[in-house]
N, C-alpha and C positions, 0 to 999 in steps of 0.2 A: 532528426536532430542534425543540425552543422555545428560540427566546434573543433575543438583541438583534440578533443576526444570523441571518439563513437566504442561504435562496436557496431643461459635460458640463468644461470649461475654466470661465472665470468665470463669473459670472451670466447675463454677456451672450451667453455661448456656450449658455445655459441647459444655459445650460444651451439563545454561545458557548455547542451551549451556547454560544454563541457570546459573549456575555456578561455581566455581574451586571447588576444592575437599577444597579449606583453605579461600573461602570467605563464604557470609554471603547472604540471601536473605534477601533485602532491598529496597524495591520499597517505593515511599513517595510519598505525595504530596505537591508541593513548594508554601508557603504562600506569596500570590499578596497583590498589594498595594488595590485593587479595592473589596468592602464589598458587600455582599448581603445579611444584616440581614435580609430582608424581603424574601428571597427563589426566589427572582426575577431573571430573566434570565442573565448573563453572556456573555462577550464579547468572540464573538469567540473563538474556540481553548479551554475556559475555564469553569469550572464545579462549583456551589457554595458545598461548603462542609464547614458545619459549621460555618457559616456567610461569610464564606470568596470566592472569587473567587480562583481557585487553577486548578492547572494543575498535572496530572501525568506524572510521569516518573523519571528523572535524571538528567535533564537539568538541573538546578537550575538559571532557569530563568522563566519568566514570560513574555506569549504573544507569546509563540516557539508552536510548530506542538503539537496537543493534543495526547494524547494516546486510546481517545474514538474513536469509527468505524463509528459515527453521528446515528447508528442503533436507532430504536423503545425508546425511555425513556431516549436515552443519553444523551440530553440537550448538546450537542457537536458540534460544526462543524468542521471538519476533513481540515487541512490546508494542505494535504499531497496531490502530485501527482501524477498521474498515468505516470507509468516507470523510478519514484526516488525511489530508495531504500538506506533509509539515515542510516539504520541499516546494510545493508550489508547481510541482512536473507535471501534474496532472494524473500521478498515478497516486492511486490507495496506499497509504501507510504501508495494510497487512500486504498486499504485491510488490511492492517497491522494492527492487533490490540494490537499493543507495538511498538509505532513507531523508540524509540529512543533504545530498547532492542531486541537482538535478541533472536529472536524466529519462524524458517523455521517452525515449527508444527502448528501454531498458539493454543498450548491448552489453553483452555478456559474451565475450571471446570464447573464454574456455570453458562457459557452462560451470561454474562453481555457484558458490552462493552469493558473489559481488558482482556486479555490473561493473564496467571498464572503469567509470571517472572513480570508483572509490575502491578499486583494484589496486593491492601493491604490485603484483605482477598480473596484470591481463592476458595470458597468454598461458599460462599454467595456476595451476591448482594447488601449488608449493606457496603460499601466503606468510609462510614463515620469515620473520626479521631478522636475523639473527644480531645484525652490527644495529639497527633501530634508525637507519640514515630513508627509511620510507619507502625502499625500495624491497618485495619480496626478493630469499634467496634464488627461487629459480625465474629472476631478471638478471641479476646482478650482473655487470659489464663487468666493471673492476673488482676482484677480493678483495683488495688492500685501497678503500679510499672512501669517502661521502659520496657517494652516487644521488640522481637526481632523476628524475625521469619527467622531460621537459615533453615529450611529445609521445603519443598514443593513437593511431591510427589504424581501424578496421573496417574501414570500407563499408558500414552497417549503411548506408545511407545512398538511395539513386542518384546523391546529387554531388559537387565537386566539392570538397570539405574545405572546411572554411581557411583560411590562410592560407590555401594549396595554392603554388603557378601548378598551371598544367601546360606542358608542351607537346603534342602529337597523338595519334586517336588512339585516347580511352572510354572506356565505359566503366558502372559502375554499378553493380549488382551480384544479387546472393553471395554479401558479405565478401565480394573480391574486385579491388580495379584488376580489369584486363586491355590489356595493350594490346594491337592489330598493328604491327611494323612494315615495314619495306627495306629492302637493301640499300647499305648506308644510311637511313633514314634512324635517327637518335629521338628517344620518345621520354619525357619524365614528369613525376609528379613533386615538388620539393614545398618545402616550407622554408620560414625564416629561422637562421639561426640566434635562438637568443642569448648564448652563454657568452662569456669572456671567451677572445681568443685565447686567453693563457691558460682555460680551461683544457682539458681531455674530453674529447667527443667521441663516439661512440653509435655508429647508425645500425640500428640489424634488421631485416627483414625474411619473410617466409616467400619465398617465391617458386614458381612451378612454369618450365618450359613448354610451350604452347606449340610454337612451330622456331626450325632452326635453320637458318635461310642463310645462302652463301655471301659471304663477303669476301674476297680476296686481297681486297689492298688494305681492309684496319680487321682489327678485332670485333667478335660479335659477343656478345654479353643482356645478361640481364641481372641486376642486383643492385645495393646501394652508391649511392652517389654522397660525399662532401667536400662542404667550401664552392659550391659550385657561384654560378651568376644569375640574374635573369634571364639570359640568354641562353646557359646552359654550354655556353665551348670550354669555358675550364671548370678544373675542380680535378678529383678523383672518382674512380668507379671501382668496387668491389664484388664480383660476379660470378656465376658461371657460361660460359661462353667456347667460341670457337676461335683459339688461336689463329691470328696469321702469318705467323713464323713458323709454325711446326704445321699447321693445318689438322691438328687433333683439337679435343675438349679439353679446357682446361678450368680450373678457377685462377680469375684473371686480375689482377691488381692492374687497373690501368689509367692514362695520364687522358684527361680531354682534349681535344681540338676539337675548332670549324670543323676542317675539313676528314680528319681523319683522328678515330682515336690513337693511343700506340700505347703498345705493353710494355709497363713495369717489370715484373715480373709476375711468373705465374708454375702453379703446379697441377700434372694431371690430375683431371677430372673427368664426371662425365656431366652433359650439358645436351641429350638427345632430347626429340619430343616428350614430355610426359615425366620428365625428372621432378623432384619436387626437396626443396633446400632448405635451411637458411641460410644466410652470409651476414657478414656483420665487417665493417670498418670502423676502425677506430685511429684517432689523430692525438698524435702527440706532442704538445704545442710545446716542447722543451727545445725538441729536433727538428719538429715540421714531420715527423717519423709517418708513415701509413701502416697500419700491418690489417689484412685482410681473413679474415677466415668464414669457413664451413666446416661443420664437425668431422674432427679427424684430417683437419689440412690446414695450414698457415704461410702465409706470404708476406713479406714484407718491405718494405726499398725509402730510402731517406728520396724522396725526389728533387730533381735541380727545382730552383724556385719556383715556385706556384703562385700567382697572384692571388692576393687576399683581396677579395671584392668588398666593398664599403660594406656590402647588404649580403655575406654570405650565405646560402640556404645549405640544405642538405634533405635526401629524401632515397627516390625510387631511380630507377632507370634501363631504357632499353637502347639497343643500338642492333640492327639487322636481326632481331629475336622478337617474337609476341610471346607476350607470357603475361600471367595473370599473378596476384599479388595478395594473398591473405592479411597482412598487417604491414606496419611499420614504426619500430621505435626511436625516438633520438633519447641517448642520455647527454649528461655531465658528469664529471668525476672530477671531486676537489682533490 
């Protein structure tokens, strides 16, 4: 499958076909009349989530076909039969694990009971709502605000995902784009952004250091990238990399050029072959603010003006680093 989707809490916890290039990734869970303050089991079909009985998917009904597989821990029974396919994926009902969404790949990130498009969180097994804005707790970018989760990317698929530019050699298999760089050589995968700029954005990615190759005159990094261009010379990058001011590893907050990136600011890190992260950036469209993290480290810098490109994207990004990329999120936060 090609789409917007295939196949941790707020920032500071760092962290459709899945869908059109102009929708939004939106999986919820529909609130029942029927309570399980006590964590007690649930009528068919239904999962308790935060006192409530609740079902996933789109339906916006209660008591319809569940979206859990009944596997190990679902607390689910599967109302689905074998040789209905009510999504049209081409998979069976009772296998499906996004019954009312298509999804012929079935990706499934973190191995739970939801495949990615009708995942609140893809990426952990924490499905819990708690504020009910569609996004599971252990996504959440923001505590305090409506989150959104516009983009869902996990590399399930040998081929270039749909909306992506791709600049410089990737490849794309066993569930990971991996990058092959050269010195000075800047390499990335982005999508378009489609929120308001007066929204808050929010990029986090899992990435893992491959080879860490010298640069002397910019910064080396690999991690997310926004606001960037088609071209890819401006924007931001939040990474882990090899300083060129100090010449150690750092996690690197830094400004793009043509020719040369240059550091924001940044705090030690470590960025050798074979490290394995997340980062996360996030934009504060009040200040134009950047603040960068990986768990257990924060950077931040208001930058001199940045061009806002008509067509801003935001995504992946290497620069003098190969490294390989397990996902990639973009939110929103109202």
């Amino acid at each position: 499958m090609v789409g917007y989707i295939h196949g941790m809490g707020a920032a500071t916890t760092v962290l459709a076909i899945a869908l059109a290039l102009t929708g939004c990734y939106a999986p919820g869970y529909v609130d029942c009349e029927v309570t399980c303050p006590g964590g007690e089991s649930c009528p068919d079909g239904l999962r308790c989530v935060a006192g409530l009985c609740r079902i996933g998917g789109n339906t916006g009904q209660c008591g319809g076909p569940s979206t859990g597989d009944g596997g190990p821990g679902d607390g689910v029974m599967i109302d689905g039969s074998p040789g209905v396919d009510t999504d049209g994926d081409g998979v069976s009902d009772d296998i499906d694990n996004c019954l009312m969404m298509m999804n012929p790949n079935q990706a499934n990130e973190d191995n739970d009971s939801l495949g990615d498009i009708c995942d609140p969180c893809p990426v952990s097994a924490n499905n819990v709502d708690t504020d009910g804005d569609s996004v599971g707790d252990g996504c959440e970018p923001i505590a305090s605000g409506t989150d959104k989760l516009l983009l869902f990317e996990g590399f399930h698929d040998p081929v270039t995902p749909a909306g992506a530019l791709v600049l410089g050699n990737w490849t794309f298999s066993g569930g990971k784009a991996r990058n092959v760089s050269g010195v000075g050589v800047a390499s990335s995968i982005t999508f378009p952004v489609t929120s308001p700029s007066n929204r808050r954005e929010t990029i986090v990615a899992r990435v893992t250091v491959d080879a860490q190759l010298s640069s002397p005159s910019d910064p080396t990094g690999a991690g997310v990238v926004s606001r960037t261009d088609t071209v890819g010379d401006i924007g931001v990058q939040c990474g882990i990399g090899r300083d060129a001011v100090t010449g150690t590893d750092h996690l690197l907050l830094v400004r793009l050029a043509a020719a040369a990136d240059s550091r924001m600011t940044s705090n030690a890190s470590n960025a050798s072959a074979g490290t394995s992260t997340i980062v996360s950036i996030t934009r504060n469209p009040m200040n134009n603010a950047f603040a960068c993290n990986q768990p257990g480290s924060t950077v931040a810098q208001i930058p001199s003006p940045i061009p806002n490109p008509a067509s801003p994207r935001a995504g992946i990004r290497t620069r003098s680093m190969s490294a390989s990329f397990d996902w990639v999120m973009i939110f929103e936060t109202q």
